[in-house]
N, C-alpha and C positions, 0 to 999 in steps of 0.2 A: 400192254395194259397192265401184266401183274407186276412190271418193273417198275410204274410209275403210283401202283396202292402200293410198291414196297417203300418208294422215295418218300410217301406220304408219312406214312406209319412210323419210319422212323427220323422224320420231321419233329413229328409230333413229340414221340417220345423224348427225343432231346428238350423239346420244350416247358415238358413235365419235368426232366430231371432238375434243370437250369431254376423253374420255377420252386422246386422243390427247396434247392439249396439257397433260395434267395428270400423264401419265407423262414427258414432254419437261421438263417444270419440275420435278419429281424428280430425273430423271437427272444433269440439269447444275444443282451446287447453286449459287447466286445468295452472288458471294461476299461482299456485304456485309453477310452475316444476322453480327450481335452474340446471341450465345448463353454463358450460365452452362453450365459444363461440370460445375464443380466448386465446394463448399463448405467450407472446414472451420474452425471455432473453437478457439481454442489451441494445447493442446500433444497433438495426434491427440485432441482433441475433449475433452482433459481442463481446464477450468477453473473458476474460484471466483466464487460471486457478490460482490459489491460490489469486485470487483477489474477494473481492467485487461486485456486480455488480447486476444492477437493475431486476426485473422480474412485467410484466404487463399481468396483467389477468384481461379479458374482460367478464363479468356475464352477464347473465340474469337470474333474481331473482324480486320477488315483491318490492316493493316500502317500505322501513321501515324494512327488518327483518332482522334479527341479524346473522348475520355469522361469523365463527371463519374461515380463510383459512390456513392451513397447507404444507407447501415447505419442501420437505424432498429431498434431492442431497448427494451424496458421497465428504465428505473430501480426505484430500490428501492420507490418509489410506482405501480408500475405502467403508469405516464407514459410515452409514446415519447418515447424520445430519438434525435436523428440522427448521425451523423458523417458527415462527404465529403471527397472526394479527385477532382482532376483527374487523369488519365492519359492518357497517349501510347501509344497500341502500341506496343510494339517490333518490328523485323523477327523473325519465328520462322516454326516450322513448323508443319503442321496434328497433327504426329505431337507436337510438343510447345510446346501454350497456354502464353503468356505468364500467367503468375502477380502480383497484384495483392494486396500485406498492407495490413489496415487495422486497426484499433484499434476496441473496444468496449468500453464496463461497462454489463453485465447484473446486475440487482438482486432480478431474480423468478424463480422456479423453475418458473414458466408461464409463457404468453406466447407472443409471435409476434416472430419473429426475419425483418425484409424488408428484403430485397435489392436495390436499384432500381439500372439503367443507365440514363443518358441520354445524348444526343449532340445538340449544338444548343439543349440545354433539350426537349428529345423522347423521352419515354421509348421504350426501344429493346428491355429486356428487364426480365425482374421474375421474380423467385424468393421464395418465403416458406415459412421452415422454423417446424417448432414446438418451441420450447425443453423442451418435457414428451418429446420424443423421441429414442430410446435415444444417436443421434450427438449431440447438442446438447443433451444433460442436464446442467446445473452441478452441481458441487462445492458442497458446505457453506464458507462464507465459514471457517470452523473446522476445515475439513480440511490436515494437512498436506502439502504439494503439493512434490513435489520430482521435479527434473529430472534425468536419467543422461545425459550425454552417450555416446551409445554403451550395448551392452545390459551389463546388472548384475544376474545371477543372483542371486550372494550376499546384495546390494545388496534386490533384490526378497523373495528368502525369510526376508530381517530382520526387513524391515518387514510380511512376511503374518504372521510372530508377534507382529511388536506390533500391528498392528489386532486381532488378536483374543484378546490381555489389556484392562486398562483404560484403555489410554492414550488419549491422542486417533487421529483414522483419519489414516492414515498412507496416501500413495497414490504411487508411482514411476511415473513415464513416462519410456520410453527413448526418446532421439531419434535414429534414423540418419542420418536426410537432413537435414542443413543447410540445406537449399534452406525447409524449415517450420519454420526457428526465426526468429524474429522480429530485427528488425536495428536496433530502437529499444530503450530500455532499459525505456523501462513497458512495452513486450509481457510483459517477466517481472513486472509489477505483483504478482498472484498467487502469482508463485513463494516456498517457504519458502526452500529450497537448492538449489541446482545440483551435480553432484557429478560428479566426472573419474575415470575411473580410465586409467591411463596405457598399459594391455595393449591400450585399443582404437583400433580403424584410423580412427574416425569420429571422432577427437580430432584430427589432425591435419587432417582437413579443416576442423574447427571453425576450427582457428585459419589455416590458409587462407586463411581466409572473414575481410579486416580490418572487412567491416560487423558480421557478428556475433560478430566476439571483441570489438570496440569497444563495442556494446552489452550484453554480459555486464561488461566491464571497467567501465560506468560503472554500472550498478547495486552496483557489488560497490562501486562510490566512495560511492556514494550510499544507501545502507545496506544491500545484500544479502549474500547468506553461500554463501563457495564453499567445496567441499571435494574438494583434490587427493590423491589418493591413485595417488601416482607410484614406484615403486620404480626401482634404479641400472639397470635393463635399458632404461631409456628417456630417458638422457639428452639427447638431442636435444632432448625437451620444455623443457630445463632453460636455455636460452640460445638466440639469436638472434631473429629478427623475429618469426617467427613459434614462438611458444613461450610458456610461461606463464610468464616472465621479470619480466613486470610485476607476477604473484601472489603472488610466492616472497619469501618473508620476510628470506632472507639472498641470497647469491651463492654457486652453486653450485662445488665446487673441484673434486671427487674422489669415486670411488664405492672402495668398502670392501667386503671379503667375510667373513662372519661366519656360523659353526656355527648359534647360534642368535639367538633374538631372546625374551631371557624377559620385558623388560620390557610385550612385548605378551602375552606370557601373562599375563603379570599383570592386564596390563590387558582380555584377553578373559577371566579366570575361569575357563580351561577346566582339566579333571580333566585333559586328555593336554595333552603336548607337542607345541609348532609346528611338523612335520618338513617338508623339502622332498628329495622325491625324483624322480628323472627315472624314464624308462621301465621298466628294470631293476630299481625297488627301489632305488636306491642311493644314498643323504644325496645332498646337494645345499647345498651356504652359497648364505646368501642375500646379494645384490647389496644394499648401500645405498648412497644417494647422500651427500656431506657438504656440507653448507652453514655457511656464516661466516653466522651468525645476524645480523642486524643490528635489529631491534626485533622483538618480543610475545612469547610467553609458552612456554615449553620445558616441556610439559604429560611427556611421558617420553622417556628418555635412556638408551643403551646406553656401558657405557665401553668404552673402548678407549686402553690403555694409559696417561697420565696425564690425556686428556680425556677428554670425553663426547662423544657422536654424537647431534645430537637425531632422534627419531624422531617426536615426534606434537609439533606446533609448535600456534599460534593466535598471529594478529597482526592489528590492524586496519590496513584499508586505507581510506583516509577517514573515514567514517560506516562502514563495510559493518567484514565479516569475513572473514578469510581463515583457513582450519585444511588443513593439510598433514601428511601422513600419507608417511612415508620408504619406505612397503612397500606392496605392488597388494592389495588383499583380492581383487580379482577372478583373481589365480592360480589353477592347479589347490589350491596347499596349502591354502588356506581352505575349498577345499567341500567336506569332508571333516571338519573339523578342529573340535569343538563350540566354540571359543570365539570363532568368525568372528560372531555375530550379536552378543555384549556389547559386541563392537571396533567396532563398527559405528551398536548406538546408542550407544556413548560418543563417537564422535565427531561425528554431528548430533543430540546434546544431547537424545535418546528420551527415556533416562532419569529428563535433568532435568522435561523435560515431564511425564511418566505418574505422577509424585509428584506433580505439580504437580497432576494429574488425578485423584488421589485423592483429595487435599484437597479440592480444588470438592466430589466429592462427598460429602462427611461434613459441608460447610458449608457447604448450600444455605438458610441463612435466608431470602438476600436474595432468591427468587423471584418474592417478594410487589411488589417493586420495579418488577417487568417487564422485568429485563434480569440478564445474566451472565457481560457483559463489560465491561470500563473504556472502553468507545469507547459504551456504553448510558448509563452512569453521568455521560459528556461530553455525549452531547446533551440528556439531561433535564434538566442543568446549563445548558446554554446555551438551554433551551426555558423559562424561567424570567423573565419581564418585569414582574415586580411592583415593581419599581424604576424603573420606566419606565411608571405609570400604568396597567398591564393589571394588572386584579384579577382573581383566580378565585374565582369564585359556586360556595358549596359544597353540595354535592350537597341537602345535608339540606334549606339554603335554596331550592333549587329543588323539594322534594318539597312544603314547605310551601304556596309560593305553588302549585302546582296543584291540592290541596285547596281552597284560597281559591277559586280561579279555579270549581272545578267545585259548592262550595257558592253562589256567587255565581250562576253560569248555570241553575243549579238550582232549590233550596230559596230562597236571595232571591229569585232571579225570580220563582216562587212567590207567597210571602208580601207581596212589594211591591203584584202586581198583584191582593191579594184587599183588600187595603188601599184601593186605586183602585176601592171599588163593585162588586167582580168582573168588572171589564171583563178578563177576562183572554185577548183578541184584541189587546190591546196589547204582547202579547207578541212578535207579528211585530216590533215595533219596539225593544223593550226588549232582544230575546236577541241580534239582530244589533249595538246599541250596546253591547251589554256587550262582544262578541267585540271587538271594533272599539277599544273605550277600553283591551283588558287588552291588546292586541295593539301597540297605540301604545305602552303604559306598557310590558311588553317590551323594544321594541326601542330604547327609552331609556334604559333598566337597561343595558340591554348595550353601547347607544354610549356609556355613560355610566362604564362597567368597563372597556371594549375599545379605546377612544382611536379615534380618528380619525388617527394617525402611522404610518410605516413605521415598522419598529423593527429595528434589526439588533444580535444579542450575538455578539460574537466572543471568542475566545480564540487566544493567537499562542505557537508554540516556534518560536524561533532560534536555528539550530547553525552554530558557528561554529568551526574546526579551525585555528587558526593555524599549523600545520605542513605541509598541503596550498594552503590558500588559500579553501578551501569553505564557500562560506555556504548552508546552508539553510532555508530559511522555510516552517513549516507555519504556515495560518491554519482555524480552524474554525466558524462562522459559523450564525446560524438566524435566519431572516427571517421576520418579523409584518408578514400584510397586513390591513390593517382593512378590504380589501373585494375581493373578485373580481376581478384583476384579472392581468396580465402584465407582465412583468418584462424587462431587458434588463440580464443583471447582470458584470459585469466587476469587475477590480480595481486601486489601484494598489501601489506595492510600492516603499517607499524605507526605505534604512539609512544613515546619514552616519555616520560619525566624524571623531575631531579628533586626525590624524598631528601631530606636534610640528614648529614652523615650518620649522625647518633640517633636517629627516632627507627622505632622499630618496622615501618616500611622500607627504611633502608637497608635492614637485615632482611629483611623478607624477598626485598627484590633481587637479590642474589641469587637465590636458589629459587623465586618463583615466577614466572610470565606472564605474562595476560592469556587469559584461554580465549577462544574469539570464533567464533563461525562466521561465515560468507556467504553470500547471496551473489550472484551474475548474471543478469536476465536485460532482455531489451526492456527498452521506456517507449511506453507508445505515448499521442497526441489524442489527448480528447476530443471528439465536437466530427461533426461531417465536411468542416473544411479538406483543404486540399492536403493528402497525408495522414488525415487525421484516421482512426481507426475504424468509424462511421461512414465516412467518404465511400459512397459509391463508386468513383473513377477511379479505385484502387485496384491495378491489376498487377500482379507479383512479378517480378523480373524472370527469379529465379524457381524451377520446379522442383532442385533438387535443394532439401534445405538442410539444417544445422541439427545438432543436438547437444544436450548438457550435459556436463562432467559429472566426475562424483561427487556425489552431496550438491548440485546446484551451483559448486563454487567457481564453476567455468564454461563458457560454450567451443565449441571446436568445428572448425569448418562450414564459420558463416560468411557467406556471399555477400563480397560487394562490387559495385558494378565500377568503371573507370571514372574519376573524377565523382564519384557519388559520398555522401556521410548514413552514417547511421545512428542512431544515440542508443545509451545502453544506462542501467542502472545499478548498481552496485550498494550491497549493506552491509554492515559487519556489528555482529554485536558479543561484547564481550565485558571484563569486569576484573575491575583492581588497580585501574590508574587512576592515583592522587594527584589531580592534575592541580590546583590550589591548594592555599590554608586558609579559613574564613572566619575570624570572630565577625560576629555579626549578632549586634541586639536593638530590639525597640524602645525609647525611652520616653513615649509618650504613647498613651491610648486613644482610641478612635482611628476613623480611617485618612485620617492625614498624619499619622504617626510617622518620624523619621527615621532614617538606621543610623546609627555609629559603628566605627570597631574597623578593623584592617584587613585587609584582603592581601595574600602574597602568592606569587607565582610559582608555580614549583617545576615548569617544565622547561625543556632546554634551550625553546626557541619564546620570545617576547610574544606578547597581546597587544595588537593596534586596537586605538578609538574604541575603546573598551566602555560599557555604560553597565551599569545595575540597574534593572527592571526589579519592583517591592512596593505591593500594596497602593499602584496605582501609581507611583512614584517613578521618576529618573534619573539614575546619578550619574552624569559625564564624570568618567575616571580618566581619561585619557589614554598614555601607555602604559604597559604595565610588565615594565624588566622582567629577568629570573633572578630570582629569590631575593626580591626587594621586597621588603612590606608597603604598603602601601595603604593610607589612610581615609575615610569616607571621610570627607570634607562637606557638612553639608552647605557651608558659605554658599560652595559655589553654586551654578545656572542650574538648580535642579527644579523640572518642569515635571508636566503630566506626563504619562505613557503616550496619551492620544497624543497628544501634542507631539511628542518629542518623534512620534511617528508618519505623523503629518505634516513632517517638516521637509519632506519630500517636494508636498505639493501635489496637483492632482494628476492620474499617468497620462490624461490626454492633453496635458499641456505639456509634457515632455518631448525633447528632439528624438530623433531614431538613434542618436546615438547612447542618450541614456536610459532607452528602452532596452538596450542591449548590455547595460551595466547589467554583470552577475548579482555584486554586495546589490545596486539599489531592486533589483529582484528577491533577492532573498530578505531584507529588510522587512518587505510587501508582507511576504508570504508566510515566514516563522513566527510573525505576531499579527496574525492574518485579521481575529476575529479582537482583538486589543485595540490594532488599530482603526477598528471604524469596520471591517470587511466589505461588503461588498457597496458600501453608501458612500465611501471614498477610493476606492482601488475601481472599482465598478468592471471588476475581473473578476470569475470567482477562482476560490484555492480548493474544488474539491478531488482533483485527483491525486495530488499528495497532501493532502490534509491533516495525516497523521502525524505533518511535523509542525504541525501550529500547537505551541505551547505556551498561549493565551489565557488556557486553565489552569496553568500553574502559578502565572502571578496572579488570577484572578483571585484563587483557593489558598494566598495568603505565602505562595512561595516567593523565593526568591534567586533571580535567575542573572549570572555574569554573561556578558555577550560579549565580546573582542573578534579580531581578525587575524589571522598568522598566513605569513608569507613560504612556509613551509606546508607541502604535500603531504597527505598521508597516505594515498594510495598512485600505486605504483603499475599503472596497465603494459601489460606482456602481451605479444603475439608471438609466441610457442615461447622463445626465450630470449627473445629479442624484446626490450623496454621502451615503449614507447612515447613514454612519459620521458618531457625535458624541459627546461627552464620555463619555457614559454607555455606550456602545457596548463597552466593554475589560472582559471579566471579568479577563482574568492576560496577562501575557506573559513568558515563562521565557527566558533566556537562558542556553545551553551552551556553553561554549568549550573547545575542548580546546589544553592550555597544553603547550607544548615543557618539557622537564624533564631535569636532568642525572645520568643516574643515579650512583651509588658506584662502582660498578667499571668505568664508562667513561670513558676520559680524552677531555676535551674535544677534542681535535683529531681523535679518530679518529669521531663520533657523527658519523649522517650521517641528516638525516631525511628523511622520503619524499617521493617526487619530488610538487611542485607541480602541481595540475592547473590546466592551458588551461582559460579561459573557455569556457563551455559556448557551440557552434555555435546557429545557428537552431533551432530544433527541427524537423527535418524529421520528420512523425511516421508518414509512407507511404517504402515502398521506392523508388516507383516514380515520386512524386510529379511533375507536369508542372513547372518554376519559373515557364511562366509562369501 
């Protein structure tokens, strides 16, 4: 008995010690514990599948140690894909974790979203969200996505009537805090618009912040769409460092006070009048600012005594767009005022869309297709290798042979071995050779259709702005593996031309190159068809998946299965190739004004079927040599744009064969919204839509289009090239050409400022250099 209170007693005791020491390691927390605080995807967790888009992760970790963090998401095959980043702590508080942005493209609407920390190569911490849940649910790749700087009442109650008319879904996310806007410019990959309005106090932090006003500024270079809507109470915005200086179409002088403003009634439809009143009731003129217009397009205009005041501008700012708006809709006088919501889609172009969205649906032929956007119609075009030895065995031919195959194992077998004396025990041997010989004969048929080659179909647009400096390179790509196997795939990326001996680019190109960053990521399929990134019946091949190089410019060790493709996207942008020489002027006014003046080529290889797009115009130039000048002729068959784009004809009267033409694809889609969009194509172009540059002949530019039979990107698997003659479905070249208009005298034209060689791509905030 007393052996078993001693057993007790010091039971006990131990359990006081153990408890002791386990409240003492509670109390004093051990400060090298690395812990996920915080998650968040996009823009307050609103983002689009097969886009780009930010991810902030909120640490606590000691001051100084080196962490590697790992993002691993499902592509549009379901496939994990990784991205990483080095980091350094920075010194902070515990009251407020250092913040860490990374970069993801998410392609699945399920799926598992994992967070991995290391340090040393040691994993340290690990978080996994699920993409089906309500924080980390994507957007439809087809949703339109637009950002407020600052909150936008008016801005929000627009767009809740237009999601619930016919148009496409319209979704606003207000950002307060700068500190979760993204400080690289594909963080807005996703984004349709970004929109300012100038009443709010979180604008001026924006532009504060030079990493992420530099980040909005190059997307907007690079083809994104901003919209200011600044009235004269906020001039400050209008000039100095920090200011949207760089956006502004003219140079601000002077603000103006005016009773009314009818040309915005006009333009919002409303049955009352614009009134602005203070507290009392009592009128109120409204402040506008005046700007010295210096290039795009004077969309409405107030006069004022022998001029005009422009009020609602559009100008392009490299690739991108810029539309400014002279007056705040987010005032008191607009939320009141019924015609605040037409003013509103008229200026991020609703309108044009939700026609555009009616059409799709009154002409949905093409469903049967399996797609019902022009980025579906591209990859089934580039997934297309019958000119490159892969045959497709047609269905019918495969139904036949397993008839054969199941009369054979059958009824032959049968009959052969009553034939053999009815020894019909020889069947053990007969039914296994038969399997055995159809199975051999199979997979002959198939090496025999299917090639034994890597096969790569690319397709390439190059945009080229001679008035900026900006070169652009998309390339589009689908890879055929003839057997299970992984991939290490990279690219290379060269443009030459041939400056004229004696002119000072041709000194300069001596000692200087094109600087250029790269992009390499999969292309997903919009829509819930089959494949598509929405598709339910989407179940991943592979569990063990890929991840990207450094800087994004590569993936390494992506799965493909035997006889299967995959398509990929590719971008490059860079700046300093002269790839033309362009006099170019107007010698009549109005909008049927024609060009004269000469165009010369400056690059090594020639421009096929070459046309100028200007002011609604189309000049067939034909070919166009290196370093021949060559003359605008207007004699010749110079038509409409529409026209000369709908000369096509409509795509459901086309064969399967020139559904699958690249050129009459990309034709469609690069002057998407010029030619007619979606009331004649009756596809829509929104998942690459950033390369419809529709706005720039709209806004008064002028754009050379040709074709070249030379590649400019060069696909590797590790160091093997897998690009070769046959490799090239189209390659479209856009230049946008300097142009003298009629009523600008030449000494006073001043074009837009040149962009700087695009930096490294740093693509984390916070990134360690070393």
């Amino acid at each position: 008995m007393i052996r078993i209170k001693l057993l007790v007693a010091t039971v006990i005791s131990a359990c006081g010690i153990f408890m002791a020491i386990d409240c003492y390691g509670a109390g004093s927390k051990d400060s090298s514990i690395i812990e996920v605080r915080d998650f968040v995807i996009g823009f307050s967790g609103n983002y689009k599948l097969g886009y780009w888009a930010p991810a902030f992760v909120s640490l606590e970790a000691p001051t100084g140690t080196h962490l590697s963090l790992r993002l691993t998401v499902p592509d549009g095959d379901g496939v994990p894909t990784t991205t990483s980043v080095n980091y350094t702590v920075p010194p902070h508080t515990s009251d407020s974790p250092p913040m860490v942005e990374l970069l993801c493209k998410i392609g699945r609407p399920d799926g598992t979203v994992d967070l991995a920390v290391y340090r040393e190569d040691q994993l340290v911490a690990r978080e996994q969200y699920s993409v089906e849940a309500g924080d980390y649910k994507p957007l439809s790749s087809t949703t339109e996505l637009i950002i407020s700087l600052g909150t936008a009442s008016n801005l929000q109650q627009a767009c809740k009537q237009q999601f619930n008319s016919e148009g496409p879904r319209v979704v606003v996310v207000e950002m307060n805090d700068v500190a979760m806007l993204p400080t690289h410019a594909l963080g807005y990959d996703g984004v349709d618009q970004i929109f300012c309005s100038g009443s709010q106090t979180s604008i001026q932090n924006f532009l504060d912040s030079e990493a992420n006003a530099t980040a909005v500024e190059n997307w907007v270079r690079w083809g994104g769409h901003i919209v200011l809507s600044v009235g004269g109470n906020n001039t400050e915005l209008f000039t100095g460092t920090n200011s949207f200086e760089k956006f502004l179409p003219g140079q601000f002088e002077k603000t103006i006070s005016v009773r009314q403003l009818r040309p915005i009634e006009i333009l919002g439809g409303g049955s009352d009048p614009l009134i602005k009143e203070d507290s009392r009731g009592r009128n109120q003129s409204f402040v506008i600012p005046v700007f010295s217009i210096r290039h795009g397009r004077i969309e409405s205009s107030i006069p004022r005594g022998d001029q005009s005041i422009p009020l609602l501008v559009r100008a392009a700012m490299g690739f991108g767009q810029v539309t400014f708006l002279a007056v705040d809709v987010e005032q008191p006088e607009f939320e009141t005022w019924n015609g605040t919501r037409n003013v509103i889609r008229s200026i991020l172009f609703l309108d044009q869309k939700n026609s555009a969205k009616r059409s799709l649906i009154s002409g949905g032929e093409l469903a049967h297709s399996g797609y019902d956007d022009l980025a579906g119609q591209l990859r089934a075009a580039l997934d297309q290798f019958e000119g490159q030895g892969v045959r497709f065995i047609p269905f019918e031919l495969l139904f036949l042979f397993g008839i054969i195959y199941l009369l054979v194992i059958a009824v032959g077998d049968y009959f052969l071995l009553r034939k053999l004396r009815g020894r019909m025990e020889l069947t053990w041997i007969s039914f296994p050779l038969t399997v055995i010989l159809f199975s051999v004969g199979i997979y002959g048929i198939a090496r025999a259709t299917k090639g034994d080659r890597q096969l790569v179909n690319q397709a390439e647009v190059i945009d080229i702005d001679l008035l900026t400096g900006q070169v652009r390179g998309s390339c589009w790509l689908s890879l055929f593996s003839p057997q299970t196997e992984r991939y290490d795939l990279s690219a290379s990326y060269s443009l030459k031309d041939k400056p004229q001996p004696d002119s000072e680019d041709a000194k300069e190109s001596k000692n200087k190159q094109m600087t250029d960053t790269m992009l390499f990521s999969w292309m997903g399929l919009p829509g819930r068809g089959l494949g598509g990134m929405e598709s339910p019946l989407a179940t991943p091949v592979f569990e063990l998946g890929y991840r990207y190089g450094p800087q994004l410019a590569s993936l390494n060790e992506v799965p493909l299965s035997i006889w299967s493709t995959k398509c990929f996207s590719i971008r490059s942008q860079s700046t300093g190739l002269r790839a033309v020489e362009a006099t170019l002027s107007e010698r009549s006014p109005g909008e049927d004004a024609l060009v004269e003046g000469s165009i010369t080529n400056r690059m090594i290889q020639p421009l096929r079927d070459c046309v100028l797009l200007h002011n609604g115009w189309a000049y067939p130039l034909g070919d166009l040599a290196p370093n021949k000048p060559h003359a605008i002729d207007r004699s010749q068959s110079v038509r409409t744009i529409r026209n000369h784009l709908a000369r096509l004809g409509p795509l459901e009267m086309e064969s399967e064969t020139q559904r699958f033409d690249v050129q009459r694809i990309f034709e469609r889609m690069l002057f998407y919204q010029a030619g007619g969009g979606g009331t004649s194509i009756l596809l829509r172009n929104e998942y690459l839509n950033t390369l419809d540059m529709s706005h720039l002949i709209e806004n008064g530019g002028a754009v050379l289009v040709g074709l070249a039979d030379r590649r400019a990107f060069d696909i590797y698997n590790g160091t093997q090239c897998l690009s070769d003659a046959q490799s090239l479905r189209a390659a479209v070249y856009r230049i946008v050409l300097p142009i003298q208009k009629f009523d600008s005298p030449r000494e006073t034209i001043q074009a837009p400022a040149r962009v700087a060689p695009p930096a490294n791509p740093v693509l984390f905030a916070h990134e360690d250099p070393a």
